[in-house]
C-alpha positions in Angstrom: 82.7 115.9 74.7 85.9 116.3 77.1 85.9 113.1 78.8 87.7 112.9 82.0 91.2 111.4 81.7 91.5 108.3 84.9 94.5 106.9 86.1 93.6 103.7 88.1 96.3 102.4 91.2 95.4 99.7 92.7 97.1 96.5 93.8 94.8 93.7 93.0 94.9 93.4 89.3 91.3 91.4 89.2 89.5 94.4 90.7 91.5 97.3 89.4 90.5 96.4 86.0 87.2 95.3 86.8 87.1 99.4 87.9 88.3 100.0 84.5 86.0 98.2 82.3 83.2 99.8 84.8 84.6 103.3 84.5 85.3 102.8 80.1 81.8 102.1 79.9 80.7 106.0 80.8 80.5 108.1 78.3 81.9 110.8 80.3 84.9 108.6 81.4 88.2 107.7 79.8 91.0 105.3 81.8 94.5 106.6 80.5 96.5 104.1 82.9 96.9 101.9 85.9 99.7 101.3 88.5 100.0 99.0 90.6 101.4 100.0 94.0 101.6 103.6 95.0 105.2 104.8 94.2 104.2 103.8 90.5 100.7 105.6 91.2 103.0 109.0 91.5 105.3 108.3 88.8 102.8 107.5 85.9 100.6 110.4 87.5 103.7 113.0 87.0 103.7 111.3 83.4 100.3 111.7 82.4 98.4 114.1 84.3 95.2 112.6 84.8 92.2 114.4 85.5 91.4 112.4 88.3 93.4 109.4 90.1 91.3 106.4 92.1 94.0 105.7 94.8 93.7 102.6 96.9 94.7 103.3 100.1 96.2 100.0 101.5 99.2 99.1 99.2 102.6 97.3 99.8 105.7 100.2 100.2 103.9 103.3 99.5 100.5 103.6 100.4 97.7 105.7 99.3 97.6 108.3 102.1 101.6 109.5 101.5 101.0 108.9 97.7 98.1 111.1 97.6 100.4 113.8 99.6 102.7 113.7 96.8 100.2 114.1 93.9 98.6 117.3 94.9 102.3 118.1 96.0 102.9 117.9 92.1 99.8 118.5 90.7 97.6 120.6 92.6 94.7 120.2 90.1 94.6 117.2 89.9 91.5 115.4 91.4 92.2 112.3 94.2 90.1 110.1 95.5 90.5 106.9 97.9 89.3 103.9 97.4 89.5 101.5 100.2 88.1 98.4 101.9 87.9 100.7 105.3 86.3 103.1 106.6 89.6 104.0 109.6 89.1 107.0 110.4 92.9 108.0 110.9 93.5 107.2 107.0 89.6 108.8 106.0 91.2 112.3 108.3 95.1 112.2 107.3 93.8 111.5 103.5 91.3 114.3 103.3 94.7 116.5 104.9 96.7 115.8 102.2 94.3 116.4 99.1 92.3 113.9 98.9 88.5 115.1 97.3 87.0 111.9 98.1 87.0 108.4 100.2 85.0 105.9 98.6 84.2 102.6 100.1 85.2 99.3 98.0 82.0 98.0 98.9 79.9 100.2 97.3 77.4 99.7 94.5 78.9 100.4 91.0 76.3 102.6 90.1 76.9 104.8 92.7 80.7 104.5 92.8 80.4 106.6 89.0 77.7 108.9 90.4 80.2 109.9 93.3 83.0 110.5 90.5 81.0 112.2 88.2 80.4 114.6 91.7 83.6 115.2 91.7 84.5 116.3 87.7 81.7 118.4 88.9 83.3 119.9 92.0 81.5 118.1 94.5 83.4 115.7 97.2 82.7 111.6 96.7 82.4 110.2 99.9 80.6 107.3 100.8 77.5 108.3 103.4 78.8 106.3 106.3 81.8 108.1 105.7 80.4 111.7 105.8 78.8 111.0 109.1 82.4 110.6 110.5 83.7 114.0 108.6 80.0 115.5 110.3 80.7 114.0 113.9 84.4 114.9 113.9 83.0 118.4 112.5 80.8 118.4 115.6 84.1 117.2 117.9 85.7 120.4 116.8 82.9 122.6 117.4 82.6 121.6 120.3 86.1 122.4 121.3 86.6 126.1 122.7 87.6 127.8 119.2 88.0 131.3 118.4 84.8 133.2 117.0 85.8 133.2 113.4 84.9 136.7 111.6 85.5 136.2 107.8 86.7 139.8 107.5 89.5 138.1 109.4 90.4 136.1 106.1 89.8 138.6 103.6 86.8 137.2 102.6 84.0 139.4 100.7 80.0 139.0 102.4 79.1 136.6 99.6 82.2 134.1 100.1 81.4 133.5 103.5 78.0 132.9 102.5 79.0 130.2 100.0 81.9 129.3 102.6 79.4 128.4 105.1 77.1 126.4 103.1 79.4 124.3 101.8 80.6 123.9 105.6 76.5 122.8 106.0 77.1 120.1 103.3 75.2 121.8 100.4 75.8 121.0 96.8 77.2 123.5 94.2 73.9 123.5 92.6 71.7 124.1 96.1 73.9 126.9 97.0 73.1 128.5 93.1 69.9 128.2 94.1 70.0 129.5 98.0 72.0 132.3 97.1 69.6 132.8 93.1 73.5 132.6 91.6 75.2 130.2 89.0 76.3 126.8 89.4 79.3 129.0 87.7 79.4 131.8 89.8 79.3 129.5 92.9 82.9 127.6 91.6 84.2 130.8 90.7 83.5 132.1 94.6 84.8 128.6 95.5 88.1 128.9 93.7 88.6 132.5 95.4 88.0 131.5 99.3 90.4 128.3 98.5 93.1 130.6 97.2 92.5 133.2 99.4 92.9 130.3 102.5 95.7 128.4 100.9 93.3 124.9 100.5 93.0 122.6 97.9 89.0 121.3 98.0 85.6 121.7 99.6 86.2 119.2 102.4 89.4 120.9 103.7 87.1 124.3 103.5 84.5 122.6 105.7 86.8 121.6 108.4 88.2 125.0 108.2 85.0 126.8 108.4 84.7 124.7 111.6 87.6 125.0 113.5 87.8 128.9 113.0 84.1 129.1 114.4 82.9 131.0 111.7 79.8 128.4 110.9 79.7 128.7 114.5 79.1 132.5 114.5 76.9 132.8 111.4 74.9 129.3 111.1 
């Protein structure tokens, strides 16, 4: 089995490698390092190209919002999520613009903190539900702004990537959009990696705020 490869960063030693020993104990998880401010965070990143990187987001110097900028800068692939002790929304929004798949709460309970990460080997975001109400009420902010009447064509999108474009705006899973659209969980990622390359973004989240702003859940929801 291909476990993914973790790198931890994360100023408090106690509860970075409490994460760790949390994290070792799944089979489907392996922790290749930890750093312990956010300019480390980047550098042992560039060095070891983890799967996915658990960022805390307040750190001395550097802190998890710029380093996250200057991960997927580097390493595009690469899978970031926050974890923090807040739920701001100016560092949830300015993270989730610079990369970041997920924003996970500190707080949480350990069982679901690896159900939200194995999400995201899966493709899904991790986000904390308090914290996707805020992405859903800013969503509904924008929309209610006067935007442009987005037409996919617009985008060079084909009919069935603004289907799966627009449910994932709506907040469905890989594996309900399969089944909305009688498709593959694989088929689905496949579509998804298309409509992010074809729109220059990096994850699902930035393609629901997207889908938003332009108006085109607007004109086809």
């Amino acid at each position: 089995m291909n476990k993914a490869r973790i790198l931890l960063v994360d100023d408090h030693a106690l509860f970075r490698k409490g994460i760790a020993s949390l994290l070792n104990e799944v089979p489907e998880f392996e922790v290749i390092g930890e750093a312990s401010n956010g300019k480390e965070g980047v550098e042992k990143a560039l060095q070891l190209k983890p799967d996915i990187v658990v960022l805390d987001v307040e750190m001395p110097g550097l802190n998890g919002v710029k380093a996250v900028e200057l991960i997927k800068n580097s390493l595009p692939e690469c899978k970031v999520v926050m974890l923090t002790i807040s739920d701001d929304d100016q560092n949830l929004f300015d993270s989730i613009k610079n990369g970041a798949q997920g924003y996970l709460l500190k707080s949480m309970d350990p069982d679901e903190l690896i159900k939200e990460i194995k999400g995201l080997t899966k493709g899904e975001a991790a986000l904390s539900k308090n914290l996707a109400v805020k992405i859903l009420d800013e969503f509904a902010r924008i929309s209610k702004k006067e935007v442009q009447s987005g037409d996919p064509q617009d985008y060079n999108l084909t009919e069935r990537e603004a289907e799966v474009l627009i449910l994932v705006a709506q907040g469905f899973t890989n594996k309900e959009i399969a089944s909305r659209l009688a498709i593959t969980e694989n088929t689905v990622k496949n579509h998804l990696c298309n409509i992010m390359e074809k729109l220059h973004l990096q994850n699902r989240v930035q393609l629901a705020t997207f889908a938003w702003r332009e108006g085109i859940v607007n004109r086809n929801s």
